[in-house]
C-alpha positions in Angstrom: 7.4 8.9 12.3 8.6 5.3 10.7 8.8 4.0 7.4 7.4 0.8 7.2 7.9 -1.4 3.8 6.0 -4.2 2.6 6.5 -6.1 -0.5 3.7 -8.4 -2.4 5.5 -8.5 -5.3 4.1 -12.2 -6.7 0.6 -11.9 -4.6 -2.4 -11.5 -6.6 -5.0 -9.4 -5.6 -7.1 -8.6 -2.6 -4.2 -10.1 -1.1 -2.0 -7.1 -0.7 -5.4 -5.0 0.9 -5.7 -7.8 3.5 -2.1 -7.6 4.1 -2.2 -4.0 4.8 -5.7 -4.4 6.8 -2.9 -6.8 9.1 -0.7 -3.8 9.4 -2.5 -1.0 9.7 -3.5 -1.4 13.2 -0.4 -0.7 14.3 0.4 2.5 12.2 0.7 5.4 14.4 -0.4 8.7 12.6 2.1 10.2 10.6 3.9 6.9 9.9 4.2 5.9 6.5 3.8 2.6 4.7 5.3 1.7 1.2 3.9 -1.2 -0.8 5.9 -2.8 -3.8 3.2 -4.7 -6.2 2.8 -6.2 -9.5 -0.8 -7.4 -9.1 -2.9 -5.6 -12.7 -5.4 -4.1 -10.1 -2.8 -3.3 -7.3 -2.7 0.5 -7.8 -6.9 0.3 -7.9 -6.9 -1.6 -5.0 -5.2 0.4 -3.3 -6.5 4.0 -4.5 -9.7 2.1 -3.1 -8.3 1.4 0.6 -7.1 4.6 1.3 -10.5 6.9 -0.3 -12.7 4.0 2.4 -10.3 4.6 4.9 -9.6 8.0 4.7 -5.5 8.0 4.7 -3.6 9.6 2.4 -2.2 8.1 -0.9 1.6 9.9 -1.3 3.2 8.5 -4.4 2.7 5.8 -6.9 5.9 5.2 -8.6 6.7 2.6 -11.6 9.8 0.5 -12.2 9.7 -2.4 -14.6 6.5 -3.9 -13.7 6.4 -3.2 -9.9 4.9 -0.1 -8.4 5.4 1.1 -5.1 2.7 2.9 -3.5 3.4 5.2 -0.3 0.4 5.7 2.4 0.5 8.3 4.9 -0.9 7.3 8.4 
């Protein structure tokens, strides 16, 4: 299992999806990716992703402005 991080703090959104969409590909189950974002529909977008997709959401966690987001592969 990795950790894999990915920050689009500063990217408005879908960019952050599409970025993910590069990425996931090469997620091997179990692995998990954390996303740091500050985009107003970021945690939306990505609730979205993962229901369509079918991986699990893990955390959504807040700090001034940013949230990070954990998906399990």
């Amino acid at each position: 299992m990795a950790i894999v991080t990915l920050d689009t703090i500063g990217v408005k959104c879908p960019q952050p999806v599409l970025k993910i969409a590069v990425i996931a590909p090469g997620m091997k189950p179990g692995d998990i990716l954390e996303i740091a974002g500050d985009c107003p529909t970021f945690e939306r977008d990505i609730r979205a992703w993962c229901h369509r997709l079918n991986k699990l959401l893990l955390s959504v966690r807040e700090d001034n402005n940013v949230k990070k987001i954990q998906i399990q592969f």
